[in-house]
C-alpha positions in Angstrom: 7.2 5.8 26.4 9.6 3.0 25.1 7.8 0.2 23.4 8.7 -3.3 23.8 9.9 -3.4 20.3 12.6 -0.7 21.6 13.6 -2.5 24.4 13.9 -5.5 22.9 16.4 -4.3 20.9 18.0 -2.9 23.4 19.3 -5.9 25.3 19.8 -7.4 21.9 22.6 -4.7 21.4 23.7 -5.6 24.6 24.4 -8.8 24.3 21.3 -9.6 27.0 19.3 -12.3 25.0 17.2 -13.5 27.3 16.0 -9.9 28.8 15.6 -9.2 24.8 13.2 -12.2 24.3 10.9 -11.5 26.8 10.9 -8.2 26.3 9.7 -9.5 22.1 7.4 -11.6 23.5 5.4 -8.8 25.2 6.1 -7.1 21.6 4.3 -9.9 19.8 1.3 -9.1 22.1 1.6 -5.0 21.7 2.6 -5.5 17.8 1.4 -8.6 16.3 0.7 -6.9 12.8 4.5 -5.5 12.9 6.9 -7.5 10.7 9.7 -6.0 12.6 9.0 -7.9 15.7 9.1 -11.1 13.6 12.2 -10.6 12.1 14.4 -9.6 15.6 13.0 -11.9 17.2 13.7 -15.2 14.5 17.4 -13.0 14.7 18.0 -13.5 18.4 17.1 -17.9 18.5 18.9 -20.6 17.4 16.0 -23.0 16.3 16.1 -22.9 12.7 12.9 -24.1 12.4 11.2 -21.5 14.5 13.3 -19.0 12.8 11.8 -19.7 9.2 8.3 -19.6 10.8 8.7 -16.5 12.5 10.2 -15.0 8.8 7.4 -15.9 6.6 5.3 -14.2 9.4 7.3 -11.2 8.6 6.9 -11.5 5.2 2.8 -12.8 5.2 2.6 -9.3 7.0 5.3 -7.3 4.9 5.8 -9.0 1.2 8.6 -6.7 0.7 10.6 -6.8 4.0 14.4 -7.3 2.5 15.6 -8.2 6.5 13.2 -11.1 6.3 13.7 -12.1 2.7 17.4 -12.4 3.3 17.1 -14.6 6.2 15.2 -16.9 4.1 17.7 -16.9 1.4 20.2 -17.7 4.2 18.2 -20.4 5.7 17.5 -22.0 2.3 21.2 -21.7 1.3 22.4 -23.4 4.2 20.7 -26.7 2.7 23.2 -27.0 0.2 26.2 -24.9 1.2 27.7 -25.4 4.7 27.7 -21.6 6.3 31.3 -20.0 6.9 32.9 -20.3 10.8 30.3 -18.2 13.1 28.0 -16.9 10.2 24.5 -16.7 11.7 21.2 -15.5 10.6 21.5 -12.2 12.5 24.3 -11.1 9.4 21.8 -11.2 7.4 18.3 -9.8 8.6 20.4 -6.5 10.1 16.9 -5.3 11.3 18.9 -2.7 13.5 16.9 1.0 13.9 14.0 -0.4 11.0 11.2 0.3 14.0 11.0 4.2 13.8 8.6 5.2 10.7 8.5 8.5 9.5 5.6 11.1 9.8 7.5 13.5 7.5 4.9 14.4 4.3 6.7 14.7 0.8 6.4 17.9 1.0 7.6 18.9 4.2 10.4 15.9 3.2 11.3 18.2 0.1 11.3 21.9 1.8 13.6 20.0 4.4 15.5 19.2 1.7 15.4 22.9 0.2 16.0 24.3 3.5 19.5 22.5 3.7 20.1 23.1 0.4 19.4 26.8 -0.4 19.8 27.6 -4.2 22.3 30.1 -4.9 22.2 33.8 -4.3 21.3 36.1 -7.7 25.2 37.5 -8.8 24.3 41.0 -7.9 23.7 39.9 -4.2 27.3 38.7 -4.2 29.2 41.6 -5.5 31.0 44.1 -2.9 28.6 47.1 -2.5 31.1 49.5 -3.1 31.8 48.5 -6.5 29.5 50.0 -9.4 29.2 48.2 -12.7 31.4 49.8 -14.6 34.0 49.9 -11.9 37.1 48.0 -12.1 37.3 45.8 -9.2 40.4 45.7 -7.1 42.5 42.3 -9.2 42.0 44.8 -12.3 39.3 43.0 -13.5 36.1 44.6 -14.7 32.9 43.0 -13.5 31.4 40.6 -15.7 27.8 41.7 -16.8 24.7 39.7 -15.5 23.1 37.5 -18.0 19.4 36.9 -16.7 18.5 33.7 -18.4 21.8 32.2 -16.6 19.9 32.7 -13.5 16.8 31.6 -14.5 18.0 28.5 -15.9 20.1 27.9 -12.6 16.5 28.6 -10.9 14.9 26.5 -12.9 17.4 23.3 -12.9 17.5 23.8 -8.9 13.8 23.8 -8.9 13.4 20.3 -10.7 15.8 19.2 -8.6 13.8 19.8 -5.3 10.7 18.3 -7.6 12.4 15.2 -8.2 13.9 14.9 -4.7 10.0 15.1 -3.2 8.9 12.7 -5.7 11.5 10.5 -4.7 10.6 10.7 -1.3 6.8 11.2 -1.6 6.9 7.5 -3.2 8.9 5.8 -0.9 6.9 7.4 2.2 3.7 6.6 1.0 5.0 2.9 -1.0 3.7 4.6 -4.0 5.5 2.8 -7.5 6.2 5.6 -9.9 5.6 4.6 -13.6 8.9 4.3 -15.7 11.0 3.9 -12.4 9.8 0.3 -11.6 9.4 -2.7 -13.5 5.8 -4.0 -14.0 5.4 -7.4 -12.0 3.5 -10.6 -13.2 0.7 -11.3 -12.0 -0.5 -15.1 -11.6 -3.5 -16.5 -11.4 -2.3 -19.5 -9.3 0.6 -19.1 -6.9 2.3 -22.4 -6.0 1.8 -23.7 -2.3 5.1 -24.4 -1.5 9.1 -23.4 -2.4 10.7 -24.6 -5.3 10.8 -24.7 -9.1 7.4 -25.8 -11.0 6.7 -26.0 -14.7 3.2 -24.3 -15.0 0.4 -25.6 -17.3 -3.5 -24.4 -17.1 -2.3 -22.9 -14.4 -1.6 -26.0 -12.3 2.1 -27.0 -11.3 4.3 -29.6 -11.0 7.4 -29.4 -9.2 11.0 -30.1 -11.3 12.9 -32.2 -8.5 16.3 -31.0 -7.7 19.4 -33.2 -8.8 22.6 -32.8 -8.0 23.7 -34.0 -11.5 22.2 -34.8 -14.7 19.6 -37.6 -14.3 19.2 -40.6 -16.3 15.5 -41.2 -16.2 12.5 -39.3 -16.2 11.6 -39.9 -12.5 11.4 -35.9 -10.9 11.0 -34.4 -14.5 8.3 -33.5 -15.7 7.1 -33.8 -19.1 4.7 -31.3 -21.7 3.8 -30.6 -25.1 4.3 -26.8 -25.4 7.1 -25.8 -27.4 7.7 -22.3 -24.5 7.1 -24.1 -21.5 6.9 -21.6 -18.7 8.5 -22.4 -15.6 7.9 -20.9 -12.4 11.1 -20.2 -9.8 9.2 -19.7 -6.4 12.8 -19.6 -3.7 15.3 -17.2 -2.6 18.0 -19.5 -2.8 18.6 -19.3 -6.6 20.4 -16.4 -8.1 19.2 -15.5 -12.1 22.6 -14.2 -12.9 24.1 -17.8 -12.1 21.1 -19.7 -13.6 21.3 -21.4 -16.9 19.2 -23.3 -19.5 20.5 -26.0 -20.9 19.7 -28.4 -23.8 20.7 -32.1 -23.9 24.0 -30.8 -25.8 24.5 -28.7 -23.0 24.2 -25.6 -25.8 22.6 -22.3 -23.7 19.1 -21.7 -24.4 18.3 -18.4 -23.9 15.1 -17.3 -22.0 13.5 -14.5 -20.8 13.0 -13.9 -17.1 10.2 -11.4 -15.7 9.8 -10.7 -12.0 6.5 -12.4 -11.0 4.3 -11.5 -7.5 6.1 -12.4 -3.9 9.3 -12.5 -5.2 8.9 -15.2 -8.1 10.6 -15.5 -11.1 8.3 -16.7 -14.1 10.7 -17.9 -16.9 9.9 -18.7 -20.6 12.7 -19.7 -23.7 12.9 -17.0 -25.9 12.5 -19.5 -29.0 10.2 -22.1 -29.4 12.2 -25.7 -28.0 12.1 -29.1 -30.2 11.5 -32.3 -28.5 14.4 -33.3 -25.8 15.2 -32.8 -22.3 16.3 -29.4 -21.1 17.4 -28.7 -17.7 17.9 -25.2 -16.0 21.8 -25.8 -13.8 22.7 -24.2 -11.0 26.3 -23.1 -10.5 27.2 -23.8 -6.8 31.0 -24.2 -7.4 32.0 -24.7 -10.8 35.3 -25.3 -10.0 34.5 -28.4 -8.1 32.1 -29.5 -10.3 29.3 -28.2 -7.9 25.9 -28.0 -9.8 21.7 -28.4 -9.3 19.9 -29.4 -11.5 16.1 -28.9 -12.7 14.8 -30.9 -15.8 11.4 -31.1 -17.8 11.3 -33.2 -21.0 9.3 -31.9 -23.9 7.9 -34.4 -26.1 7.3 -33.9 -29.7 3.6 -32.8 -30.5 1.0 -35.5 -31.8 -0.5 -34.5 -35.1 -4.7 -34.8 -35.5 -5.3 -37.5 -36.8 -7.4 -37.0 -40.2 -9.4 -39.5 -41.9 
């Protein structure tokens, strides 16, 4: 039987919107814990507010639904660059044929695997019967001599192949993270409660206000004693690679960026900082000058006072 979900989809492919959000709707009722259903149907409206709420959905049920997390990312860029002619949210998500799970186990995955991937035949089995071993063969060549451990080695490496291949897909089946193949997250005692870019102390936050160039007072940044401030990136719409920190000689400071719970990024300077302002920037367009800019000041430490 066809799920709403299914034919949903459907009339989305076909260009029938309207039979494809009713048809959601009902989905919503049949599916409400399926972040799939959230994500097709923020990809077939044009209210961009109703489109974010119905991708957090997706990602409140599904923390690690790429579809959804790109069409935030979109969504979030579109506050500061203008999208290209006709680029919409559905170029993003792509949710297409993400509604069939798999009942497959690893290790039926893995003997499917084997089965259309047979290992190689022993070297006797492939040798004309009519030819003995001391027989030339018909080119004038005489037939090369087995060499066992060859083939057990062969069996072997083939054999951890077909391991590896069912690990592989054991893990991803079952959302399993194997150690040594994925990077340990941070976990935070305090998660902020909105997007954006917070300096974390005592585990409280306070939000570094976005500029679009450097600013001349302290209003938006915040201030703090510690010498490794830790700073907390909670959106999608920043990309590490073309982050930078900055200090008030705009010399590079470099830091150390570990990937934190719900897709933060908890940042910290390598070296201790001296008193100054320091400001991570943002390259939009450097060729046009394009920049953000988030700024905390940190103020020189105050000595006990010793009688």
């Amino acid at each position: 039987m066809t799920s709403s979900l299914e034919k949903g989809i459907e009339a989305a492919k076909s260009g029938l919107m309207e039979e494809s959000l009713g048809h959601l709707k009902d989905a919503i009722v049949e599916e409400p814990e399926n972040a799939n259903v959230w994500v097709w149907l923020s990809a077939i409206i044009e209210d961009e507010e109703k489109q974010t709420i119905f991708l957090k959905k997706a990602l409140e049920i599904d923390p690690g639904n790429r579809p959804a997390q790109r069409g935030l990312a979109f969504i979030e860029r579109k506050k500061f660059i203008p999208p290209k002619p006709g680029e919409k949210l559905s170029d993003y998500t792509r949710p297409i044929g993400v509604f069939k799970q798999s009942t497959v186990s690893p290790s039926q995955a893995a003997a499917h695997v084997a089965a259309e991937n047979p290992m190689p035949a022993p070297a006797e089995a492939l040798q004309p019967a009519s030819v003995s071993p001391a027989q030339p063969s018909q080119i004038g060549q005489t037939q090369s001599v087995r060499r066992p451990w060859l083939d057990i080695l062969l069996y072997g490496l083939t054999l951890m192949v077909f391991i590896i291949i069912g690990i592989l897909i054991g893990s991803t089946l079952l959302n399993v993270d194997i150690p040594y193949l994925s990077r340990p997250t941070q976990v935070l005692a305090v998660l902020p409660a909105e997007n954006g870019i917070f300096l974390l102390e005592n585990d409280e936050y306070t939000e570094m206000a976005m500029k679009q160039k450097l600013p001349e007072d302290l209003e938006g940044v915040p201030t703090t004693n510690s010498l490794k401030p830790e700073i907390v990136i909670n959106t999608l719409v920043v990309n590490m690679n073309r982050l930078e920190l900055l200090d008030e000689n705009e010399q590079t400071i470099a830091y150390q960026a570990i990937s934190a719970e719900n897709n933060m990024q908890l940042l910290t300077p390598e070296t201790e900082l001296t008193p100054g302002r320091y400001c991570l920037v943002y390259s939009l367009n450097p060729n046009n000058g394009e920049f953000l800019y988030w700024c905390l000041q940190v103020e020189e430490t105050q000595a006990p006072i010793t009688e």
